[in-house]
C-alpha positions in Angstrom: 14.7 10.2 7.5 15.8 6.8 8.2 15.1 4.7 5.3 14.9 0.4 5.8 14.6 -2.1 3.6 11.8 -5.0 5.0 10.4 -8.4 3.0 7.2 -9.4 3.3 6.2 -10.4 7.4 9.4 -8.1 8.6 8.9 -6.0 11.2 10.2 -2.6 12.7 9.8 -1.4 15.9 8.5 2.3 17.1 9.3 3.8 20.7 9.5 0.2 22.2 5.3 -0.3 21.7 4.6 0.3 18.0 5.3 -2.6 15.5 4.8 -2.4 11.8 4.9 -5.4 9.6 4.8 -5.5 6.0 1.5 -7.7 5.3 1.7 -7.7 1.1 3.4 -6.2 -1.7 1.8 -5.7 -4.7 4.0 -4.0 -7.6 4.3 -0.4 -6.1 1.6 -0.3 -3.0 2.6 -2.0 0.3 0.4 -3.1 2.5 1.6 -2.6 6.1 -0.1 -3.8 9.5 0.2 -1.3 12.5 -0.1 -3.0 16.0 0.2 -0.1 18.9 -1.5 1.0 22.0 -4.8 2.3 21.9 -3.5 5.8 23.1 -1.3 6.2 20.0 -3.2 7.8 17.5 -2.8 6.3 13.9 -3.3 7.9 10.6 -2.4 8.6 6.9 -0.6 11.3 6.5 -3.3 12.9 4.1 -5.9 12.3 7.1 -3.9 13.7 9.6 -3.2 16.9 7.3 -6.8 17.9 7.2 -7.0 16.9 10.9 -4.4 19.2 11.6 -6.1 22.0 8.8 -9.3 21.4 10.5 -8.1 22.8 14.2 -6.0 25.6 12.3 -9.3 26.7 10.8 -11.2 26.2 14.4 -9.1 28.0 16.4 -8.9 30.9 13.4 -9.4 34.5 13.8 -13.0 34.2 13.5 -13.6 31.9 15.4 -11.5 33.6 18.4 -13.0 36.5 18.1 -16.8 34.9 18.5 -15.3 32.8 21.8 -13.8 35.6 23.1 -17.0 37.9 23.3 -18.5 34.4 24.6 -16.1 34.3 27.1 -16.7 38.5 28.0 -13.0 38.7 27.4 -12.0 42.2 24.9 
């Protein structure tokens, strides 16, 4: 992990196309502004953890099963 040190309205740069600027700091929260293309997804990581859980869960054995008699397959 690379770890930075920013002051408020300091930037970083992602990938050459994602900029994040700290936009306040309030005792221990940090309020950060994200400015990147509309094709690069952006979430919390919490969000993106059930994102993720919720495709695990649709692509389950269940779930398989039921597509692949759908599907005629087995």
């Amino acid at each position: 992990m690379l770890a930075l040190s920013r002051k408020k309205n300091e930037a970083l740069i992602v990938n050459n196309n994602v900029e994040i600027t700290v936009l306040e700091i309030k005792g221990e929260q940090v309020k950060l502004g994200i400015t990147a293309p509309r094709d690069v997804p952006v979430y919390r990581k919490e969000v993106y953890a059930q994102i993720q859980q919720a495709n695990e869960e649709a692509v389950s054995g269940e779930s398989m099963d039921a597509l692949k008699k759908l599907l005629g397959s087995i």
